[in-house]
DRENDO-1510 file (C-alpha; in Angstrom, 1 decimal, always signed):
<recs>
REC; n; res; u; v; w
REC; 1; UNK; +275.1; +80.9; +284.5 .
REC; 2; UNK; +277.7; +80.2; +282.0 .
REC; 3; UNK; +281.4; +80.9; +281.8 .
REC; 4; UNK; +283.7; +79.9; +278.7 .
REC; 5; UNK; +284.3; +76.5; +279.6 .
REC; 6; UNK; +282.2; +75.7; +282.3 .
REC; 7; UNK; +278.2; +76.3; +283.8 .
REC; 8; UNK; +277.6; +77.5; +287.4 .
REC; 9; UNK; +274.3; +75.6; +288.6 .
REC; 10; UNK; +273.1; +76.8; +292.0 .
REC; 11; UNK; +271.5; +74.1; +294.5 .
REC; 12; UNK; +272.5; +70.6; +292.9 .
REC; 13; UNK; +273.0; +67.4; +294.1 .
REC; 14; UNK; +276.1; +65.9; +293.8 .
REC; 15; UNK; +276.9; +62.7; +292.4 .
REC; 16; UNK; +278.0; +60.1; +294.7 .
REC; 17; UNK; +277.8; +56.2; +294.5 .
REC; 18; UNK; +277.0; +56.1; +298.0 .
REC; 19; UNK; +273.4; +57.4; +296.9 .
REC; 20; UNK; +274.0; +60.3; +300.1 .
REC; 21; UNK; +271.6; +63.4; +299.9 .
REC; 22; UNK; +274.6; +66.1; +299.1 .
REC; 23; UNK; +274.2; +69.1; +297.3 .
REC; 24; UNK; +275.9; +72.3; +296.8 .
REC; 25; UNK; +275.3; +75.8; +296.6 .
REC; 26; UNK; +276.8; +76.5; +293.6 .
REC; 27; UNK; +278.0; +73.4; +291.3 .
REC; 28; UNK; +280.6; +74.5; +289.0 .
REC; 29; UNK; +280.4; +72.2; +285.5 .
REC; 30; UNK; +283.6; +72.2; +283.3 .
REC; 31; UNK; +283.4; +71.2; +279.6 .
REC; 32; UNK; +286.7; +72.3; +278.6 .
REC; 33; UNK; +289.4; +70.9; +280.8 .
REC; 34; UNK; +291.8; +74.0; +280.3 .
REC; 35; UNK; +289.1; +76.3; +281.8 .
REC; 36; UNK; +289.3; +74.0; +285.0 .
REC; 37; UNK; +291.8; +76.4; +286.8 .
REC; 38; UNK; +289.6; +79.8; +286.4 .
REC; 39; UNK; +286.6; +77.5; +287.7 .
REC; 40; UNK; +288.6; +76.7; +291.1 .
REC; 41; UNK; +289.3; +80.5; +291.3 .
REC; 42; UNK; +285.7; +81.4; +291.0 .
REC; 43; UNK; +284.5; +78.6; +293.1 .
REC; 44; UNK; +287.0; +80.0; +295.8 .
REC; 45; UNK; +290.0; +78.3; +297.7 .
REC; 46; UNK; +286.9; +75.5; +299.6 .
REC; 47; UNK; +285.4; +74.1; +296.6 .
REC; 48; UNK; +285.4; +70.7; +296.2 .
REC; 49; UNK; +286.9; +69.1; +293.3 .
REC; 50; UNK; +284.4; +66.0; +292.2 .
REC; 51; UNK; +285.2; +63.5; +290.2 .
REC; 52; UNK; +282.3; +60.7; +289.1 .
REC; 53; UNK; +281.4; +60.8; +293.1 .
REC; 54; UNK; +282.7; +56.9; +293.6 .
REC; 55; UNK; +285.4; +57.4; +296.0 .
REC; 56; UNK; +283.9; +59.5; +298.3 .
REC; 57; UNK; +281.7; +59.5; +301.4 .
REC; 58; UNK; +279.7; +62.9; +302.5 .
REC; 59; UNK; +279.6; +62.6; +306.0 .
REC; 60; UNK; +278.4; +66.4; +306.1 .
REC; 61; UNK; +275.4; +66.4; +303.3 .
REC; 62; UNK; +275.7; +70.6; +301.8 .
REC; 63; UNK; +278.4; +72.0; +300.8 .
REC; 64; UNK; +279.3; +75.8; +299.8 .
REC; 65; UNK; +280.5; +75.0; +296.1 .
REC; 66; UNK; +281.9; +72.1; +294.3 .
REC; 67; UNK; +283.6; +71.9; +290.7 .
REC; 68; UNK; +282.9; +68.9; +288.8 .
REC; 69; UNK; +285.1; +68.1; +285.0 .
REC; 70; UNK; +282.9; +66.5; +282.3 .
REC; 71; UNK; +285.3; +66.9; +279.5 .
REC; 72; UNK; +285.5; +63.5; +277.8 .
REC; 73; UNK; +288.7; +64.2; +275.3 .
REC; 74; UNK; +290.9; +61.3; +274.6 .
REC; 75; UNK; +293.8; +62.2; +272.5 .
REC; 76; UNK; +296.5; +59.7; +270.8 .
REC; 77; UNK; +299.9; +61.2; +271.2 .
REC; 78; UNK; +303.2; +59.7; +270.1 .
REC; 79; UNK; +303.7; +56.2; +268.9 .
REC; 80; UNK; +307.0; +54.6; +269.2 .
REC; 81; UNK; +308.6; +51.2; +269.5 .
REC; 82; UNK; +306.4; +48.9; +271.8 .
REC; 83; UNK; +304.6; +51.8; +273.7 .
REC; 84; UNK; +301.6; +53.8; +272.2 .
REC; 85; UNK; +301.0; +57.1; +274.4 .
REC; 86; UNK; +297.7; +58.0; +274.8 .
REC; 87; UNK; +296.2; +61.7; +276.5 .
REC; 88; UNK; +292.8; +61.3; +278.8 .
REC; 89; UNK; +291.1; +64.5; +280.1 .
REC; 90; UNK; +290.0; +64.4; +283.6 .
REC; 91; UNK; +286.7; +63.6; +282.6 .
REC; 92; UNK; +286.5; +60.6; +280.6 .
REC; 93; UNK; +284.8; +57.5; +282.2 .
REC; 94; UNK; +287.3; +55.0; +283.5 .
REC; 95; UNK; +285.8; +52.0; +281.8 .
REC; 96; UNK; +285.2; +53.9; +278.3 .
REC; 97; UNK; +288.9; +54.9; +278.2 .
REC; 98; UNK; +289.8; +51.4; +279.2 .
REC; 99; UNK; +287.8; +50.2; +276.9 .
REC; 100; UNK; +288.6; +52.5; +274.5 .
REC; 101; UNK; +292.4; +51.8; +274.3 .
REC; 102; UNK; +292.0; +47.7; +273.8 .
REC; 103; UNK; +289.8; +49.1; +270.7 .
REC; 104; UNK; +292.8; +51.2; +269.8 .
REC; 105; UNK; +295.4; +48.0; +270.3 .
REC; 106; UNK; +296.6; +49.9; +273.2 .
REC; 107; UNK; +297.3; +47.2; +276.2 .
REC; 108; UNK; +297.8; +47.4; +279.6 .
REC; 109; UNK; +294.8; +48.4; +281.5 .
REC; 110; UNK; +292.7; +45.0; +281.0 .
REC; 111; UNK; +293.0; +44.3; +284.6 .
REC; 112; UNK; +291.1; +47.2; +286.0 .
REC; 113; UNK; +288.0; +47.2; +283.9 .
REC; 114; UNK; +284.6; +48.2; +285.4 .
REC; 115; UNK; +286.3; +50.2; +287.8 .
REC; 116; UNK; +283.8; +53.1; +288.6 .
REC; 117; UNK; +285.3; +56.8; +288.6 .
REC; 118; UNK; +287.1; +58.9; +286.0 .
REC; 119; UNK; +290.1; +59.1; +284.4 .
REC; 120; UNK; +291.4; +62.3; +286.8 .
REC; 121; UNK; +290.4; +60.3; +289.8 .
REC; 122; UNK; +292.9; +57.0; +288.7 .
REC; 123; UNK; +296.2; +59.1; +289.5 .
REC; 124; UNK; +294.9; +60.1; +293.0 .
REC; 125; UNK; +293.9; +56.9; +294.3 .
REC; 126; UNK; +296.2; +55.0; +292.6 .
REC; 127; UNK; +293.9; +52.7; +291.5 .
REC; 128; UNK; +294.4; +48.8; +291.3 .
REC; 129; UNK; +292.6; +45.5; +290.4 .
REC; 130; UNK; +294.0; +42.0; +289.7 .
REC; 131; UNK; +297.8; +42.3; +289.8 .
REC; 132; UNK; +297.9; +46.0; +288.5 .
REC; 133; UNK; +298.1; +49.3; +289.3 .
REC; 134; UNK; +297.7; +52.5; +287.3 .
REC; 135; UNK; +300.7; +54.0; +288.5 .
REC; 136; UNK; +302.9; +51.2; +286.2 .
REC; 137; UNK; +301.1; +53.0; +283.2 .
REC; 138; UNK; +301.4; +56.4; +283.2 .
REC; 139; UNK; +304.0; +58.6; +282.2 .
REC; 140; UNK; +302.9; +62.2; +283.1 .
REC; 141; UNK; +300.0; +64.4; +284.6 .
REC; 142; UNK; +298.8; +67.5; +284.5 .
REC; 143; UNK; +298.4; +69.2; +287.2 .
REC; 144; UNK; +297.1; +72.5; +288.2 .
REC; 145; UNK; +298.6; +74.0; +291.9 .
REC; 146; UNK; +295.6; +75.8; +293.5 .
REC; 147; UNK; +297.9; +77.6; +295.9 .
REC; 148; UNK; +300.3; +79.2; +293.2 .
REC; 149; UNK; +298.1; +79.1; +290.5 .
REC; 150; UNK; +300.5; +77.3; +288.5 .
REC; 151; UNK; +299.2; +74.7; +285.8 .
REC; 152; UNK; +302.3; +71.7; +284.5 .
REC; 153; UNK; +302.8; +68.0; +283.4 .
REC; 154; UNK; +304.6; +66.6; +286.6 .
REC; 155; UNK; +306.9; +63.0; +285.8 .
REC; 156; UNK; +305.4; +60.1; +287.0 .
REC; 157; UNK; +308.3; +60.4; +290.1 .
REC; 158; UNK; +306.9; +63.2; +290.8 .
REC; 159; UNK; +303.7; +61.7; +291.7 .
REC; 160; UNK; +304.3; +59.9; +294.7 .
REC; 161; UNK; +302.8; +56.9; +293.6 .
REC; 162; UNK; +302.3; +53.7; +296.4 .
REC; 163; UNK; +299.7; +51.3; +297.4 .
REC; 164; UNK; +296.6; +53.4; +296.6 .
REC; 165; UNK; +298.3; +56.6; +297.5 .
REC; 166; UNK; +300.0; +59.5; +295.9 .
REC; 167; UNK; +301.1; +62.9; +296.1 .
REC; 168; UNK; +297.6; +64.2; +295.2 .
REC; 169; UNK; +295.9; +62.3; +297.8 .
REC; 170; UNK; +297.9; +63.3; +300.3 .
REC; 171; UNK; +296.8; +66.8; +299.9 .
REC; 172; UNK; +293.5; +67.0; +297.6 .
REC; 173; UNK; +292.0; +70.3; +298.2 .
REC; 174; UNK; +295.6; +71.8; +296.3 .
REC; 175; UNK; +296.2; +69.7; +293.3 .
REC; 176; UNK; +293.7; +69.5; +290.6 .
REC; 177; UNK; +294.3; +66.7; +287.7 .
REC; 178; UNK; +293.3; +68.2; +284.8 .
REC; 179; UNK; +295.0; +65.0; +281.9 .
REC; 180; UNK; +296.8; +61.9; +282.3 .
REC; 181; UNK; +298.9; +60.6; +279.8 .
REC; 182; UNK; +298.9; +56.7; +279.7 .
REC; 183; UNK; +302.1; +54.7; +278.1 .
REC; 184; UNK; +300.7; +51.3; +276.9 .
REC; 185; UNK; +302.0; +48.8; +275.6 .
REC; 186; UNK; +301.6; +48.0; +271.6 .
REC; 187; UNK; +301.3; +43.9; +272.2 .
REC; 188; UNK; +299.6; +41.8; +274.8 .
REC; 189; UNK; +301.7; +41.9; +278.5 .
REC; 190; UNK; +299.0; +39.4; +280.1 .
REC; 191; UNK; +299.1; +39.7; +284.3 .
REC; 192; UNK; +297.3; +36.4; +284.8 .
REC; 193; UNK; +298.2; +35.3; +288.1 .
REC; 194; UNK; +296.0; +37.2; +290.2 .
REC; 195; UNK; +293.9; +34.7; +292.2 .
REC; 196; UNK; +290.8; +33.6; +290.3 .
REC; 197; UNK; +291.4; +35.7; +286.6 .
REC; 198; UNK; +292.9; +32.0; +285.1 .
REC; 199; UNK; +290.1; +30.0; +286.7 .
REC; 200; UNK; +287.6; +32.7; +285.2 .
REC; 201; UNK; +289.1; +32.1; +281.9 .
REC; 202; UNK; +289.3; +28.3; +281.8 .
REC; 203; UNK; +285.7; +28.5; +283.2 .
REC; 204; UNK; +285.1; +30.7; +279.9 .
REC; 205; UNK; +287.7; +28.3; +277.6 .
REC; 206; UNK; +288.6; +31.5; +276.5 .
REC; 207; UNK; +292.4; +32.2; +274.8 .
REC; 208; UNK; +293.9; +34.3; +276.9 .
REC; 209; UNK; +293.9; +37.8; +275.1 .
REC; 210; UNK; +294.1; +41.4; +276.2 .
REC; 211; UNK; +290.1; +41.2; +275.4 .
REC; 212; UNK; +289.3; +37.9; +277.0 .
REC; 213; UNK; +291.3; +39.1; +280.4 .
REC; 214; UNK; +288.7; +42.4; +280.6 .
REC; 215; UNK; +285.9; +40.4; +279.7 .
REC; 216; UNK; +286.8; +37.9; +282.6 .
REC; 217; UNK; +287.3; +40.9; +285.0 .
REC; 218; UNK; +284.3; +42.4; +284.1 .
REC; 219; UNK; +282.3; +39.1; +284.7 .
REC; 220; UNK; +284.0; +38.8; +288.4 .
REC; 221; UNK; +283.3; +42.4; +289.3 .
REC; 222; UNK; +279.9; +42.3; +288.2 .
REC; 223; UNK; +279.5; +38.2; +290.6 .
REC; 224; UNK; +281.3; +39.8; +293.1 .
REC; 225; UNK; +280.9; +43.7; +293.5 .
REC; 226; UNK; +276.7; +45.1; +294.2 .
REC; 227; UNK; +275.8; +47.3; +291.4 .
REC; 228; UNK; +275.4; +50.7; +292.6 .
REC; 229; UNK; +272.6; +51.3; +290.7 .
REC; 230; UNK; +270.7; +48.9; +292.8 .
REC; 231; UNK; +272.3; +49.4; +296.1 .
REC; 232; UNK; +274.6; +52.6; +297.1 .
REC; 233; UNK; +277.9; +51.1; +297.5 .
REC; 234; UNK; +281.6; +52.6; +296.6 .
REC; 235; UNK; +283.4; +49.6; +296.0 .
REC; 236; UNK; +285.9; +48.2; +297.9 .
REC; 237; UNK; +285.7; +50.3; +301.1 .
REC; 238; UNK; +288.6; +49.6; +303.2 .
REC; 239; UNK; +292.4; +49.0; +301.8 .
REC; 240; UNK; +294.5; +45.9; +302.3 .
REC; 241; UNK; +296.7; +46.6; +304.8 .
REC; 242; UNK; +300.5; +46.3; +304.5 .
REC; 243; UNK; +302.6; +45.0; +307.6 .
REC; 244; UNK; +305.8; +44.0; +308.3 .
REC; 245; UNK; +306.5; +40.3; +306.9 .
REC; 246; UNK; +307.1; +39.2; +310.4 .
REC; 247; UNK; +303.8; +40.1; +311.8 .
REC; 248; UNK; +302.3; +38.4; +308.2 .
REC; 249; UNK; +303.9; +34.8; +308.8 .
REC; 250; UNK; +303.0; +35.1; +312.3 .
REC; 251; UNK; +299.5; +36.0; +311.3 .
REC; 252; UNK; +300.1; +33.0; +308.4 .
REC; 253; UNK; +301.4; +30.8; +311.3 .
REC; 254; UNK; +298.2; +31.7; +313.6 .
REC; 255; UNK; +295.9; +31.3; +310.5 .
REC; 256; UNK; +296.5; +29.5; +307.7 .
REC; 257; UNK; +293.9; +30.3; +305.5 .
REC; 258; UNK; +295.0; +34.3; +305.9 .
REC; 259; UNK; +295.4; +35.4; +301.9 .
REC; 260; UNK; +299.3; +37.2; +302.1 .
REC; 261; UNK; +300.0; +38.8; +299.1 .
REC; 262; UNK; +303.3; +40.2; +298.0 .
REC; 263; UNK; +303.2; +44.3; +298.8 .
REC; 264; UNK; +305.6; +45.4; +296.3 .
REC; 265; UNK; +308.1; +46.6; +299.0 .
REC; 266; UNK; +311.2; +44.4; +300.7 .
REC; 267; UNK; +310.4; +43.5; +304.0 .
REC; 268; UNK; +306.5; +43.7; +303.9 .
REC; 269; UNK; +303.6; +41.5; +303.4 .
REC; 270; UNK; +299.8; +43.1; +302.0 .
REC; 271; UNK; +296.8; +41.4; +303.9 .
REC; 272; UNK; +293.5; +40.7; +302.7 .
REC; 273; UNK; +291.2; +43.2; +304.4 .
REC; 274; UNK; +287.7; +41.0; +303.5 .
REC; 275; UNK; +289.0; +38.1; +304.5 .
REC; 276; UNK; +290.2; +40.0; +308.3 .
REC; 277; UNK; +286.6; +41.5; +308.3 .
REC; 278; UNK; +284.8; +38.3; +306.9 .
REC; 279; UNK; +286.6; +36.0; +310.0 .
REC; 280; UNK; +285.3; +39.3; +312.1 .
REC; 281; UNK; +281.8; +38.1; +311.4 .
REC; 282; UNK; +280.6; +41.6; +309.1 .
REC; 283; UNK; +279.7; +40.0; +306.2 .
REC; 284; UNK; +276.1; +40.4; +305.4 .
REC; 285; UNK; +275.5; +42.6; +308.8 .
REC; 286; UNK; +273.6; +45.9; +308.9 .
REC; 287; UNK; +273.0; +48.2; +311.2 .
REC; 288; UNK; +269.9; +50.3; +310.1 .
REC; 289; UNK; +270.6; +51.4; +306.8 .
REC; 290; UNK; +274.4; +51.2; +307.0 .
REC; 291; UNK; +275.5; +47.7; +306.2 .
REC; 292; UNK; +278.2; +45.3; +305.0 .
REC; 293; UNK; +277.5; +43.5; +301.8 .
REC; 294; UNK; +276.4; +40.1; +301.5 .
REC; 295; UNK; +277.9; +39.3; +298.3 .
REC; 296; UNK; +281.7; +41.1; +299.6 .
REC; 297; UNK; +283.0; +42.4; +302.9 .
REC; 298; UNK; +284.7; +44.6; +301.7 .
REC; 299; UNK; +282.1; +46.4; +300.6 .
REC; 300; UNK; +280.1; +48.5; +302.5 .
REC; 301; UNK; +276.4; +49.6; +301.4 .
REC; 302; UNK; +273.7; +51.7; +301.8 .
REC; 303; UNK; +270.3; +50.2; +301.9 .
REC; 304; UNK; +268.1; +53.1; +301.4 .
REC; 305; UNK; +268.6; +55.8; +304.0 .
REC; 306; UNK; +271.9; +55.7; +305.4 .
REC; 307; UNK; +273.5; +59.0; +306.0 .
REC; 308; UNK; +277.1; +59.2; +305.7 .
REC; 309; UNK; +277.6; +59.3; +309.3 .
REC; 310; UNK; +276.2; +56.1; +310.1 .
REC; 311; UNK; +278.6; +54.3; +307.7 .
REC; 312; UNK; +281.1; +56.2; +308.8 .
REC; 313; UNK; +280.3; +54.9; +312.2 .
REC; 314; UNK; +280.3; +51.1; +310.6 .
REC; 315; UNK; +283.2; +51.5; +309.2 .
REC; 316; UNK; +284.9; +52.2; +312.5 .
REC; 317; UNK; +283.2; +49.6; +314.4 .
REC; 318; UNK; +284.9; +47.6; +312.2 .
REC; 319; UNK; +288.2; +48.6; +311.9 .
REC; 320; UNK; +287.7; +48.7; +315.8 .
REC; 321; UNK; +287.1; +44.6; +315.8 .
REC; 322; UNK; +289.8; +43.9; +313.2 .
REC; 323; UNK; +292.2; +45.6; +315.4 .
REC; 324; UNK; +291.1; +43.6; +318.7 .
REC; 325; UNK; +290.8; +40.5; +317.1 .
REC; 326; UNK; +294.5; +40.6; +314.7 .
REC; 327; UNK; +296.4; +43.6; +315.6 .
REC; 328; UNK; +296.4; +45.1; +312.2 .
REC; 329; UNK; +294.9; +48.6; +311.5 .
REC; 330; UNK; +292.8; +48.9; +308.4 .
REC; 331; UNK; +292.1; +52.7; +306.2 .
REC; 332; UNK; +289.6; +53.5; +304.1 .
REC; 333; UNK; +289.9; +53.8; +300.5 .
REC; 334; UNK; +287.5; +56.5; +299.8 .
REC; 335; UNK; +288.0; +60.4; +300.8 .
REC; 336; UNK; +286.0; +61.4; +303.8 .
REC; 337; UNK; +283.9; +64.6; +303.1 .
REC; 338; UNK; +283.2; +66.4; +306.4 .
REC; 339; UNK; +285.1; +64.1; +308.6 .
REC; 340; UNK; +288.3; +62.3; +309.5 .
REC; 341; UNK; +289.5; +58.8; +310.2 .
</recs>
């Protein structure tokens, strides 16, 4: 059945990188981003607003209705000085927009190539790879309010925006990101010292270059991260926690080899999570179905049948051990569908 704007399919599966069985009822398919906010009405105040399904984890498999944006509209805006503004629609593939903008000779977003998700999901998660975050790109969002009905661009204060966090995130079911529009940067800003982007580019002898940097990230993702089209997986599972600097040097102190990075906040420290959960002994372990990747522990997998239960269950097994063993709590990056942490 079709609406101007969007297509109501009854009993479809939703996407998910996870490869879970979820479906809903009634799968609500917008083309045109502006007729996202009559979709949510129709779909009713439950629905579930889906992305590209690669930051989530059904833990219940059928849901009543779900709304899912495929607009792909990327729009240049206004060009002035050293920044060049461009518009996404929610829809748009991360990696073709990033990709995309270095085509335009718009720079910034080099760093978080091959990211999986959309453009709408960046703002909510925050997303970050190799010494950058989205949040230091964009300007403005739009943002339709699901309780009042009320559709605006909100400043990027108004976001909320911290270590893979935000003001949508922190209530997800209200706000819907409809566009998200991106201030880049006219000439190169290289972030290079992220550990192991300069080694991947001396091991390339490549010039450093807006380019050269994505092509290097995309080269570590790809030797580093599974594929979800070969094994479920939603990327980096659990988020590096931040802790007071004290408790980081005495963790330093205790174990030398502990990778502290700064956390962007006086008086903190940001731990690797794989490295806690590696020294935990996960890497590589399954149980069943549900497992930890071989290649990354950070990454948790599904080998072929694993419902989202059971990794839910790993994942807190581990978070369990991590806890016992350092006295650091770790959170998951993905939104939990059906469940709780």
């Amino acid at each position: 059945m079709a609406s101007p704007g969007f297509t109501i399919l009854p009993d479809s599966p939703l996407t998910n990188s996870f490869a879970l069985p979820a479906r809903a009822r009634r799968l609500y398919q917008v083309d045109d981003v502006d007729a996202l906010p009559q979709a949510l009405r129709q779909a009713g105040a439950d629905a579930l607003l889906l992305g590209g399904g690669s930051n989530l984890l059904f833990v219940t498999e059928h849901i009543d209705s779900a709304v899912q944006v495929l607009d792909g509209r990327i729009e240049m805006s206004e060009n002035d000085g050293e920044r060049i503004r461009i518009t996404a629609s929610a829809g748009v593939i991360w990696h073709t927009f990033v990709m995309h903008c270095l085509a335009a000779g718009a720079y910034g977003l080099e760093n978080l190539a091959l990211i999986p998700g959309t453009v709408g999901a960046a703002p909510i998660q925050n997303i970050g790879a190799y010494g950058v975050e989205v949040m230091d790109l964009i300007e403005q969002v739009q943002v339709h309010d699901r309780h009042s009905g009320q559709t605006r661009w909100w400043s990027h204060a108004e976001c909320g925006f911290s270590y893979r966090d935000s003001a949508f995130k922190a209530d997800p079911q209200r706000y819907a990101v409809m566009r998200v529009k991106f201030a880049l940067w006219r000439g190169p800003r290289l972030k290079l010292d992220y550990a192991g982007l300069e080694a991947e580019l001396a091991r390339a002898s490549a010039t450093p270059s807006p380019q050269s940097v994505a092509e290097a990230v995309i080269r570590i993702r790809q030797r580093k991260l599974p594929d979800p089209q070969r094994i479920g997986n939603a990327g980096s599972f659990f988020k590096n926690p931040i802790v007071p600097q004290h408790q980081a040097d005495a963790l330093r102190a205790q174990y030398p080899n502990l990778p502290v990075f700064p956390a962007g906040q006086s008086g903190f420290g940001k731990l690797s999570a794989a490295w806690l959960i590696e020294q935990c002994g996960w890497k590589g372990k399954r149980q069943g179905d549900a497992g930890v990747s071989a290649e990354h522990a950070l990454v948790l997998v599904n080998h072929g049948a694993a419902r989202g239960s059971e990794l839910l269950a790993l994942a807190r097994e581990i978070a369990a051990s991590v806890a016992t063993r350092f006295g650091v709590a770790i959170e998951p990056e993905p939104r939990l569908i059906g469940a709780h942490w």
